[in-house]
N, C-alpha and C positions, 0 to 999 in steps of 0.2 A: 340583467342588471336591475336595480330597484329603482324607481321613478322618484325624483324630490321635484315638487312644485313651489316655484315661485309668485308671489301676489304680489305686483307693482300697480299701484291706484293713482291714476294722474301724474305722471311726469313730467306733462309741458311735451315740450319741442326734444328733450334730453334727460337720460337715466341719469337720476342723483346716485352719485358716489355711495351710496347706503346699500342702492338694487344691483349696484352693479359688486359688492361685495357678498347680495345673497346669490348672487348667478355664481360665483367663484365659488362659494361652499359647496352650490347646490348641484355642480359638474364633481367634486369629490366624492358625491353623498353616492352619484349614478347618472343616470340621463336624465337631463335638465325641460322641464315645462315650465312656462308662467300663465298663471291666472291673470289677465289685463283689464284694467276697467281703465276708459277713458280713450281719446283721440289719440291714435297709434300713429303717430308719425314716421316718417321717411328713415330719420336720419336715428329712431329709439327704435323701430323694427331689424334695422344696421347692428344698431349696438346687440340687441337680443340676439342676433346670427351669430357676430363677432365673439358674445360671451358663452354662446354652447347651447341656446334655445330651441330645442329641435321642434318642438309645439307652442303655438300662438291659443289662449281659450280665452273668448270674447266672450261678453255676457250676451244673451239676448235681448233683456232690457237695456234701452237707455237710459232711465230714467232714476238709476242708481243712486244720481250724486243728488236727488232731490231732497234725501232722506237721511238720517243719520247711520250708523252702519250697519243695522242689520239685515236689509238688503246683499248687503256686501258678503253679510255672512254666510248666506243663504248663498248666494250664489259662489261664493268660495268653495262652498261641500258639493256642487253640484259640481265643479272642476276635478273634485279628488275625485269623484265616481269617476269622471269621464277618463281621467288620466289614470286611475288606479294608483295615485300616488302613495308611498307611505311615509314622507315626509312633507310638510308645507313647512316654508318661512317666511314668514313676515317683519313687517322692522319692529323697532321696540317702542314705536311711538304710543301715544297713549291711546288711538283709532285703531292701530295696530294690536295693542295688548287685548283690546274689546272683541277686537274682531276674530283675535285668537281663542279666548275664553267661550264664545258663544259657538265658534265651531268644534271645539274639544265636547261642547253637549250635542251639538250633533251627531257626529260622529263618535261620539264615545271614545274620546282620542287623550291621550296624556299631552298635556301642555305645559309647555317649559318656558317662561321667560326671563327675561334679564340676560339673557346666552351672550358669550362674548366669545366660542369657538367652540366649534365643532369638532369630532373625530369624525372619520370615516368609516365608522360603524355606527354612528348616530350618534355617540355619547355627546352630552351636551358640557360644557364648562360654561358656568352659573356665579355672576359675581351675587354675594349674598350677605345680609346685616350691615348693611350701609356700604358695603364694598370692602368689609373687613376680611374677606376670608373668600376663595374661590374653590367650589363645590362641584363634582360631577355626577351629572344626574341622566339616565335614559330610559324612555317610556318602556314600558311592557304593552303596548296595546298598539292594534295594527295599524295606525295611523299616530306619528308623533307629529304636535304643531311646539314649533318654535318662532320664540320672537327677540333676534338679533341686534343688539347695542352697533349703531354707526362704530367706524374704525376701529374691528374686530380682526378684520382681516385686509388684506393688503387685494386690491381689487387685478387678477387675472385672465386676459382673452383668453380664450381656446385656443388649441395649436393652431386647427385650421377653421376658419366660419362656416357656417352653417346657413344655411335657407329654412327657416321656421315652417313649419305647416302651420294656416289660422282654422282654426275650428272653434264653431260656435255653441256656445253650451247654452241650454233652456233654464232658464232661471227659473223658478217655481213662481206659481201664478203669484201665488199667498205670500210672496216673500215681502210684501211690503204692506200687509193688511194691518199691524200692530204697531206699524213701525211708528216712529217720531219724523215728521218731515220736516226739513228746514223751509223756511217762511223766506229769510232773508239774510242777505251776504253782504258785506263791506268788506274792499281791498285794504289790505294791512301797509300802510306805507314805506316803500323799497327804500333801504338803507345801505343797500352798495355792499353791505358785507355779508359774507356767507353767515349758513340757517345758525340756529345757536347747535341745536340737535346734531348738525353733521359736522361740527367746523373741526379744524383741526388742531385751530388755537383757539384759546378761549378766555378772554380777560374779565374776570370779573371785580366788583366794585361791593365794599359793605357800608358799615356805618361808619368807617373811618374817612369815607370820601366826603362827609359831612354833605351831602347834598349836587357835591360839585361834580360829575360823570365826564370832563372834557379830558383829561388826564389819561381815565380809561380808555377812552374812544381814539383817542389818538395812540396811545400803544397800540391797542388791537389794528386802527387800519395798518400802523407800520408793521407788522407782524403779518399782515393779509388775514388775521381772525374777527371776531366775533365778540362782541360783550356780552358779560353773565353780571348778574348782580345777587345779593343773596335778598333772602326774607325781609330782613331788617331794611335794606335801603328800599327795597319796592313797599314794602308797608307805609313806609314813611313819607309815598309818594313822587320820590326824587326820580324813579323811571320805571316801564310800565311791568306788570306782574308777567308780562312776554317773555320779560328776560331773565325772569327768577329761576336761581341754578337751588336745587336741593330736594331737598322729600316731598314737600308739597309744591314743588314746581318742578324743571325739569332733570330729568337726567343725562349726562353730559359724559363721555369716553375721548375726550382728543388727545393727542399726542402731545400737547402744552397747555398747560393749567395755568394761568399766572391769576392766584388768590391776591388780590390789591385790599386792604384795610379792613378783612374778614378776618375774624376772632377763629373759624373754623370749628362750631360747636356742630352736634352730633347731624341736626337737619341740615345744615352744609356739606356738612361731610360725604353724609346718604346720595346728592347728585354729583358728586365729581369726585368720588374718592378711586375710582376705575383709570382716571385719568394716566397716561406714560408718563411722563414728569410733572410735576406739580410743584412752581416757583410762589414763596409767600414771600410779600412784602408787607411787614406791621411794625410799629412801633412798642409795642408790648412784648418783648422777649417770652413772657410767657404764655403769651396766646398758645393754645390747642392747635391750633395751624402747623405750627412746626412740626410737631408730633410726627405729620404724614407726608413733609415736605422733602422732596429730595435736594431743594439748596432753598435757601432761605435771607431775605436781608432783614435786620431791625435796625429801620430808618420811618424819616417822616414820607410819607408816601407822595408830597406835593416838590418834593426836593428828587428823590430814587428814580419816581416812573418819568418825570420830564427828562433827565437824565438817560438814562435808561430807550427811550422814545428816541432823544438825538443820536445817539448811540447806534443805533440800528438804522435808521435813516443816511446817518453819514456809509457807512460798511455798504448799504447797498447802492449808494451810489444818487 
């Protein structure tokens, strides 16, 4: 069978819902490895067994995270040798798309991103032009890297778990001679809700929220998601560019879109138009939003979403 490798970087204590959707592809693809960087915990070496990980590959450096990714990269191709892989996946984050690019020049490998499903013969399905249109595309070249959009695929155990082997891979001395090192880190302050990137709901805010984001944030916790806002309200300073959903910010795939006071023009569109359902509430009937909305309200959004908020709060109880 053909080897697909996986690269999970830092998970904490627990695999985020993202790795554990590339373990699910990467058991379809053939026998499953992951490339690991970072403190391998008890209960993420667990999950690696449970998801089909027959090979553990450990950098031999520590000293990975001091630097920005090409470290990372470096020692990512050092894993495809070790493992013989001819597939890698990665997430679709923007470390992710980096670190895919610079190993496609190592390896002289075809790299595909924006992937939102696999075949099992490798072909990729590729959201593309803002998410208007879904493309199939698969390398010619002995090694394909892909980099997988969150909630593409619906995350899978293996029949039965598995007991990983760990094997340690030599990082090349030079892998961090050119590199850019980080100097310094600040904790980003815990807001109790899941990542924007992974969530599975995703509320966001435009210029119609005039400033005011409590509206939003209170639909998302009742929903258990995440706040997105577009360009226009983060420009404007109402909240921070963290949560900007679109072309120059991030890219978003959850299973519920709720577009709150966004007009829906083309750079909003580009980060969440991949979205499973996508609900707009605007007061301008002819906002571009609807276009791509699969239900829609035109109301004042200070009157809908409170509504809307009690509405789901009472149902659950």
């Amino acid at each position: 069978m053909t080897q697909a490798l996986v690269f999970i970087d830092n998970p904490g204590p627990a695999l985020k819902k993202s790795s554990l959707e590339l373990l699910t592809i990467a058991r379809s693809l053939g026998d499953t490895a992951v490339a690991f960087n970072g403190e391998l915990h008890d209960d993420v070496a667990a999950a690696l067994g449970a998801y089909g990980a027959t090979t553990v590959y450990r950098p031999s450096a520590a000293d990975l995270d001091d630097y920005l990714v090409a470290p990372k990269a470096a020692y990512l191709a050092a894993a495809v040798a070790a493992s013989g892989a001819g597939t890698v996946l990665l997430e679709n984050s923007a470390d992710g798309k980096e670190i895919a690019a610079r190993l496609g020049i190592k390896l002289n490998a075809g790299v595909i991103t924006d992937v939102v499903g696999v075949d099992a013969d490798g072909t990729a399905h590729k959201s593309v032009l803002a998410g208007s249109y879904n493309t199939t595309a698969k390398a010619t070249s002995a090694v394909a890297v892909l980099s997988v959009k969150p909630n593409s695929v619906d995350p899978e155990a293996a029949p039965a778990p598995v007991t990983p082997e760990t094997v340690t891979v030599e990082v090349p001395a030079d892998a961090a001679a050119n590199a850019a090192r980080i100097t310094a880190r600040s904790a980003k302050p815990a807001s109790g809700r899941p990542d924007l990137g992974e969530a599975r709901v995703v509320v966001s805010g435009g210029r119609g929220v005039d400033g005011n984001f409590g509206p939003i944030e209170e639909l998302a916790d009742a929903l258990g998601g995440a706040v997105g806002a577009s360009r226009a309200a983060t420009d404007a300073g109402w909240i921070s560019h963290d949560y900007q959903v679109g072309q120059t910010g991030k890219t978003v795939s959850p299973q519920l879109y709720v577009s709150v006071g966004i007009s829906g023009a083309i750079q909003q569109k580009a980060g969440m138009q991949t979205s499973k359902v996508i609900v707009a509430i605007n007061k301008d009937a002819e906002s571009p939003i609807f276009e791509i909305a699969d239900f829609g309200i035109i109301g004042d959004l200070f009157k809908v979403v409170p509504q809307a908020t009690e509405e789901i709060k009472k149902r659950k109880g």
